[in-house]
C-alpha positions in Angstrom: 120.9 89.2 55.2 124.6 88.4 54.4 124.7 90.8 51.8 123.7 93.6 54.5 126.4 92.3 56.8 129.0 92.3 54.1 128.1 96.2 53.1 128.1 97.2 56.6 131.4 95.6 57.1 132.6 97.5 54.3 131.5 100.4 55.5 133.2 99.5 59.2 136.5 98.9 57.5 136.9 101.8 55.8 135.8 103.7 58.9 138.6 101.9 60.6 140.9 103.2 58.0 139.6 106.9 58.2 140.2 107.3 61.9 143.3 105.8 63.0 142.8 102.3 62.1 140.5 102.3 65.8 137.5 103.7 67.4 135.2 103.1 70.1 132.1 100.7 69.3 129.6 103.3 70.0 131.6 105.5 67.6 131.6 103.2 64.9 127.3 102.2 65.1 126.9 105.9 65.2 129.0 106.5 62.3 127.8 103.7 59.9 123.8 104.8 61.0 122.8 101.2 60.9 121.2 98.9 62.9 123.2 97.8 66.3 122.7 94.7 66.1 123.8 94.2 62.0 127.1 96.5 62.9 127.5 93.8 65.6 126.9 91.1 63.2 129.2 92.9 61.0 132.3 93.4 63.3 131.6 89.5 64.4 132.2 88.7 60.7 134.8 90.7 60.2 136.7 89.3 63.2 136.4 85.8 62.3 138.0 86.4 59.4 140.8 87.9 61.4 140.5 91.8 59.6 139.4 93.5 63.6 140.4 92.6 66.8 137.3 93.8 69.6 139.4 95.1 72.8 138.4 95.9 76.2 135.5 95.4 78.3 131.5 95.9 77.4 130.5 98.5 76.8 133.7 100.3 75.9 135.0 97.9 73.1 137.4 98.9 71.2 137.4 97.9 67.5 141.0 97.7 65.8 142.0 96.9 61.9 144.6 94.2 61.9 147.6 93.9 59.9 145.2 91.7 57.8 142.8 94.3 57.4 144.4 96.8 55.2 147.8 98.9 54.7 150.1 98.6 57.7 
């Protein structure tokens, strides 16, 4: 399972990158066509580790790339 999370993080980031660096959650679990709950998983992961910072209030989150998580 934390292979699947790591791909799907992948795949979050460089859908970050590809629209602005942000998008709306929905946006992004629409746009990786996986599983809610593993893009969850996958944005909880890559928040830990400090690369996305989760805005706002449920269920409008807004999921940004840090300074950490790419180019500035």
């Amino acid at each position: 399972m934390i292979t699947k999370i790591g791909v799907v993080a992948g795949d979050i980031w460089n859908y970050l990158e590809g629209h602005d660096r942000e998008a709306v959650l929905e946006d992004v679990i629409d746009a990786v066509k996986k599983d809610r709950d593993l893009v969850m998983m996958s944005i909880g992961w890559l928040a830990r580790e400090g690369h996305v910072s989760v805005d706002g209030e449920g269920p409008d989150y807004t999921i940004n790339l840090t300074n950490m998580g790419g180019k500035e």
